[in-house]
N, C-alpha and C positions, 0 to 999 in steps of 0.2 A: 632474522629479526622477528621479535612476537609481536603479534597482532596486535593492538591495541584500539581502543574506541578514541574515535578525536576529543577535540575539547567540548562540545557541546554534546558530543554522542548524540548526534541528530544527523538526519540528511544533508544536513546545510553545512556540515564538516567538509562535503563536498565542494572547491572551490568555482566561484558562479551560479551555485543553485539557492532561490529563497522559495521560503515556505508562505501561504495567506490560508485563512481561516474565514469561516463566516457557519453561526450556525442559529438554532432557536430552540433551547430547552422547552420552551413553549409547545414546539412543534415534532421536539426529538427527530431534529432531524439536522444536515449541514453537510458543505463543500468546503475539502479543500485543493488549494490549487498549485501547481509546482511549476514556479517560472526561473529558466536558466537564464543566466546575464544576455548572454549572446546564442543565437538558433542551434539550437545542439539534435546530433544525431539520435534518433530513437528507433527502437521496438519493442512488441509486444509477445505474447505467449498465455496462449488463454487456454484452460484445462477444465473447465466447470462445464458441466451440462447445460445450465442455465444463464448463460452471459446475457448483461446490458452493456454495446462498448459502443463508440463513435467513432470511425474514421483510422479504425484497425487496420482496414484495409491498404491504407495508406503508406502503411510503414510496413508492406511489404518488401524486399529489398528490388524487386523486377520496377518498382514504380519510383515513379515522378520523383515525388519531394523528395529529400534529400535530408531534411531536418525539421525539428515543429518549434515552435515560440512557447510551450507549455504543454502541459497533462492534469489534466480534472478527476478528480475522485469524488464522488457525492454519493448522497443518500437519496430514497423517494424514489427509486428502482424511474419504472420508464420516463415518471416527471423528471428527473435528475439529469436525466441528459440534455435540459433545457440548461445548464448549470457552463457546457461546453459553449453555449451560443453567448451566455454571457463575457465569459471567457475573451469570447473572437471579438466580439465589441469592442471590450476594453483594450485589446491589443491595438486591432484595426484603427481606434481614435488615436493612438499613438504610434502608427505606421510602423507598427513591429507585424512584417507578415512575409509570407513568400509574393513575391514579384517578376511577373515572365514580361521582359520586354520594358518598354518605357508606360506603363499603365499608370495611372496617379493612389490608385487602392491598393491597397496589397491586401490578400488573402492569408489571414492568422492560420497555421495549422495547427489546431489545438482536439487531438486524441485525449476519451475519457472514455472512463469505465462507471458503473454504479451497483449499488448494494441495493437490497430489499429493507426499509424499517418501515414502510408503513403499517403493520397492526403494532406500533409498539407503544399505542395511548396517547400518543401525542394528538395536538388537534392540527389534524390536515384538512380542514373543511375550507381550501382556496377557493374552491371555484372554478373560476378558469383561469383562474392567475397562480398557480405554482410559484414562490417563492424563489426556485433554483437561479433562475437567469438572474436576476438581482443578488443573490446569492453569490455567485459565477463573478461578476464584477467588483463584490464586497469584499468578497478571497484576496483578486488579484490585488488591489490597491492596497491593502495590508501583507502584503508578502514581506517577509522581513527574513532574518538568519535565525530569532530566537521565535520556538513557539511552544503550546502549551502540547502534553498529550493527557491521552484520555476523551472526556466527554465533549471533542474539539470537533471542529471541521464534520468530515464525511464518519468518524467515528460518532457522534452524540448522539443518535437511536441506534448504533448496533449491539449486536448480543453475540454472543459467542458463546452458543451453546445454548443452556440457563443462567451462565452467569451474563452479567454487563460486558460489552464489548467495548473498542475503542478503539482511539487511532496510536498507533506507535510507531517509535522509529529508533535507529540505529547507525550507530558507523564503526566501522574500523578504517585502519593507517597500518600498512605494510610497505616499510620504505616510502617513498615518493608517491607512492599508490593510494591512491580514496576509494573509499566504497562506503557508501548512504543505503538504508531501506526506509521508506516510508509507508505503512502499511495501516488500512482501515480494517479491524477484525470484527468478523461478523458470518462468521461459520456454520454451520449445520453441525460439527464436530466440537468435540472437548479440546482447549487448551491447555487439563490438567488431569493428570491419569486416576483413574479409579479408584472413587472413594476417597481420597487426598488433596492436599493442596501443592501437590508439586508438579511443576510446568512439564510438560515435556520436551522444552528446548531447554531442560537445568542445565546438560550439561556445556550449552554455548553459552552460558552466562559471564560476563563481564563485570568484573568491579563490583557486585553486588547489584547491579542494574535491573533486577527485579527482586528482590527481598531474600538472594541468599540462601533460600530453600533449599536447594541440591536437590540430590538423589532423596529415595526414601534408602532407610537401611534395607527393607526386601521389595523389592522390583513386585507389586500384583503383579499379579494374572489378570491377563485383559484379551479377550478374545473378540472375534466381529460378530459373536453374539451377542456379545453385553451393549450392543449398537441398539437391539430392537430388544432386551428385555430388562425392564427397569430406567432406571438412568445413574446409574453406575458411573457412567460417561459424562455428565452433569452435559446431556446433548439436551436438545428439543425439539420436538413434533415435528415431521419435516413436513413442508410445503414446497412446493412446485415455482421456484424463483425466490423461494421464501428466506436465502443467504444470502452467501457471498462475501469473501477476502478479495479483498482488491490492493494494488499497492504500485510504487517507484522505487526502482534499485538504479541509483544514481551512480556515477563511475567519473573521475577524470582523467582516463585513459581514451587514447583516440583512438576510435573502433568504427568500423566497417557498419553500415548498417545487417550486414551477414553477421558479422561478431556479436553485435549488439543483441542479434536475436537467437543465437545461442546462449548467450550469457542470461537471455531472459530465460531458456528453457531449464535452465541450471538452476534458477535463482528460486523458482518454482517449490525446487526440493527445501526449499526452506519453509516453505508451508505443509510439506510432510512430516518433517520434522517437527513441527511446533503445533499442527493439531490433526487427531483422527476422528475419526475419516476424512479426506478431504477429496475435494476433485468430485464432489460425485453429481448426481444427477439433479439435484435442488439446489447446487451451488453453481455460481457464476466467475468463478477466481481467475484473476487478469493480474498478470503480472507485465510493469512497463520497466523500458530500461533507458536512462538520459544519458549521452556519455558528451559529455563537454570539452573532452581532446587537449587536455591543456597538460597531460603527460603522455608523450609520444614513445610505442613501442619500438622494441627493435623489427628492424626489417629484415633480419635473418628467419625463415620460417620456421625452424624448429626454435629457435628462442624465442617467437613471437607465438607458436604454438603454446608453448608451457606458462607464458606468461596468462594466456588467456583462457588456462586452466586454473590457476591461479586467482584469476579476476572471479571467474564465475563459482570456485569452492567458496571463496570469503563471503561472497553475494547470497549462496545460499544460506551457511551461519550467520551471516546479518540481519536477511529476513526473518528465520527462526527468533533472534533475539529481541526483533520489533514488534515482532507477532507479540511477545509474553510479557514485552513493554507495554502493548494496549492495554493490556488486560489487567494490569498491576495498576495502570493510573487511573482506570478509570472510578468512578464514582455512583454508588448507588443514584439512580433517575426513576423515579416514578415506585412500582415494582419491580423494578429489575435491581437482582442484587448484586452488587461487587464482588470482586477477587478479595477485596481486604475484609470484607464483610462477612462473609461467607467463612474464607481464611486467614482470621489473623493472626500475626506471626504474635 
């Protein structure tokens, strides 16, 4: 059966997961937050030199929890992780949390990751009040199935590259099978090969879901020097924390928190695919994975093997095709120029 994108071709094709936004062009900056119906199993897989996460640790498979009530994505690098406390609030007042014993509180487990926007002009002059935590509880109560991409959420100060970054997403349907990526881009790397405006994820492209580019007729020449001379690469100046792709590969297949965190390390390739260089030492790139369990593999191990080969190939072409979704919706901010702007069709 061919792959197809669901009807929204969003993460929330996935059934049980909604999206919330909150951001401040004002501030170029914004969280978004990814809450499943019901506590879904998670992991993560982090590849960037420079990570911001929260509570990674956690979804280790050796530990505790078991599941978390959400995942936060934001901007404002170490402010941002104030974005996750909101988060736990908001849940916590709606006694959505983990609970050991008969306690009357329960503890929201809510894992997030964040990008680097602040020199991106915006005015951050808070103070000591960071924006994120209110941010954080503005996301979750607007969670909904339909949401905008582009200059939204944890994408609206990112940059990917020299051009405008953003936040994008994706789905396919393989049989009874879902798979979501939701991805905030903000790279240290090109999302479009040398000198051109063609993605490098052309060829996972769906349905025209990024403006139908393709291939160029001759493939450049792009070598890991054109990285440091010129910008060839449409990259930018690196700094020291100064990125980072962050994102959710959503699944409704019921998976191990061990499955889960394979299927993160798979899903990863889909940021190799969609920008170079990546992984490197000024970038922070977190890949999480939700898996909501509401289609049940087989239990035979070799068909439960290849299923879950399966899972995690589409996951990677997913995230490749939300990567160059950011990028395509997003919108000239401030001096930052757009994909459309830059390259229009």
């Amino acid at each position: 059966m061919a792959i197809r994108p669901g009807p929204l071709n969003l993460i929330t094709d996935v059934d049980g997961i909604t999206v919330g936004n909150a951001q401040s062009e004002t501030v170029r900056s914004g969280v978004t937050v990814v809450l499943p119906d019901q506590r879904a199993v998670a992991a993560c897989d982090v590849r960037g030199g420079a990570p911001g996460t929260r509570e990674t640790d956690a979804l280790n498979p050796t530990c505790l929890v078991d599941a978390v009530e959400g995942l936060v994505l934001s901007g404002g690098s170490v402010y941002g992780l104030e974005a996750m406390s909101g988060a736990v609030a908001w849940l916590g007042a709606r006694k959505r949390g983990f609970a050991l014993g008969e306690t009357p509180v329960v503890s929201p487990v809510v894992p997030g990751a964040v990008l680097f926007d602040l020199p991106n002009g915006g005015d951050k002059d808070w103070g000591e009040t960071p924006p994120y935590r209110d941010w954080g509880r503005e996301a979750c109560a607007s969670a909904a199935r339909e949401f905008a991409l582009g200059n939204v959420g944890a994408g609206t100060g990112a940059m990917a590259g020299n051009l405008k970054g953003g936040l994008g997403s994706a789905s396919a349907r393989d049989g009874d099978l879902q798979v979501g990526a939701l991805i905030a881009v903000n790279p240290f790397g090109s999302v479009v090969m040398p000198a051109t405006g063609h993605f490098w994820a052309a060829p996972y492209e769906l349905d025209g879901e990024f403006g139908r580019r393709g291939w160029p007729s001759a493939l450049p020449a792009a070598s890991a020097a054109d990285v440091f001379h010129g910008t060839r690469l449409d990259i930018a100046p690196p700094a020291p924390g100064g990125n980072t792709t962050i994102g959710v590969v959503a699944t409704n297949a019921a998976l191990t928190k061990a499955e889960a965190g394979r299927i993160a390390i798979m899903a990863q390739d889909g940021l190799a695919r969609a920008i170079r260089p990546i992984h490197s030492q000024v970038d922070g790139d977190t890949i999480f994975v939700l898996a909501t369990g509401t289609h049940v593999l087989p239990e035979a191990p070799l068909e439960r093997l290849m299923q879950l080969l399966r899972i995690g190939a589409v996951a990677a072409d997913t995230v490749a095709r939300a990567v160059a979704r950011g990028v395509y919706a997003a919108s000239d901010l401030g001096d930052a120029v757009s994909y459309k702007s830059k390259y229009p069709l």
